[in-house]
N, C-alpha and C positions, 0 to 999 in steps of 0.2 A: 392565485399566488398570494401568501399571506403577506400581510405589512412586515417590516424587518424592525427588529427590536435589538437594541445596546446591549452590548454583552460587553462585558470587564473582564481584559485578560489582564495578564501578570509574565512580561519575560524577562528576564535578569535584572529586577528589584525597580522594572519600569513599568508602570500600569498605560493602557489603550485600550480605547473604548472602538468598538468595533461595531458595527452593523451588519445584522443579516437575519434571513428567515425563523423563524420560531425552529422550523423541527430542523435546523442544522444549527442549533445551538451548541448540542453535545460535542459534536462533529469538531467545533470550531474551537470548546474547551480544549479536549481531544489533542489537536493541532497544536496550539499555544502551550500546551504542557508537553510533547513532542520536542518544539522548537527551544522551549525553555531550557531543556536535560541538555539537549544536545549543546547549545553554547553555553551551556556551564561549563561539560566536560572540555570544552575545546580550552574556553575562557581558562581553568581551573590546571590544564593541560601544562598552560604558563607558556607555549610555544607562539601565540596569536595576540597580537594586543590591538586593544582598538574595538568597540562596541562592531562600525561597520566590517572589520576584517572581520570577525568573528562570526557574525550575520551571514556573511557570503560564505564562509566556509562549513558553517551548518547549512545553508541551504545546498549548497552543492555537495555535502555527505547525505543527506537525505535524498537529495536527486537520482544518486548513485546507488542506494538501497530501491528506488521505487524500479529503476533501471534493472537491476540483478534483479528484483522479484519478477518483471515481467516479464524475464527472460526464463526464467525459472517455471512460470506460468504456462509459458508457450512450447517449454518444452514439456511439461506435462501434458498438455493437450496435443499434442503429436503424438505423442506415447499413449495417449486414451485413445485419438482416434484408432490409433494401427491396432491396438487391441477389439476395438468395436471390430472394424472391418474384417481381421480374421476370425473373430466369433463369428460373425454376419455370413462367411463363406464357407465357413464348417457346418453352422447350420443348413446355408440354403443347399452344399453338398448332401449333406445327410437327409435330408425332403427330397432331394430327386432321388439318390440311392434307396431311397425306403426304409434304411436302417435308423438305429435307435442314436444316437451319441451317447459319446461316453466323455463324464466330466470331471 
C-alpha cells in the first residue's frame, strides 16, 4: 500500500487538506469538485442556509443518485441475465435439434 499524500481540496471558498493514497488522488479531486457544485446549487438555491444544512443536504442528494443508479444497474443486469439465459437455451436447443439458428 503506498504512503498517503496531502491533497488540497477547495469546497465553497474553504480549503482541507486531505490524506490519502497517491493513485486515488484524482478520485478524491473528482469527489470534492462533485461535492463543491452540488452545495453551491443547493447554497445559490437560496432555500437552505447554513454551511452544515447545506452539507447534509448535498450529501443526502448525492446519496440518493448513487441509490437510483444502483438500482438502475441492477435492473440492467436482470435484463442481461434473462437475455444470456434464453440465448443459452436457444442455442443448446438448436445443438440437440441439429439445426442451424437463425439470428
Amino acid at each position: 500500500m503506498s504512503e498517503a499524500v496531502r491533497v488540497n481540496i477547495r469546497i465553497l471558498d474553504k480549503d482541507y487538506q486531505i490524506g490519502c493514497p497517491p493513485e486515488e488522488r484524482a478520485a478524491l479531486l473528482d469527489s470534492a469538485e462533485l461535492l463543491d457544485r452540488k452545495m453551491r446549487e443547493i447554497r445559490d438555491g437560496g432555500r437552505v442556509v447554513g454551511l452544515e444544512r447545506i452539507a447534509v443536504m448535498a450529501a443526502l442528494n448525492i446519496a440518493n443518485e448513487l441509490l437510483h443508479s444502483r438500482e438502475r444497474g441492477e435492473v440492467l443486469e436482470t435484463k442481461s441475465k434473462a437475455r444470456v439465459r434464453a440465448m443459452r437455451e436457444r442455442v443448446e436447443g438448436a445443438l440437440q435439434s441439429g439445426r442451424q439458428l437463425e439470428l
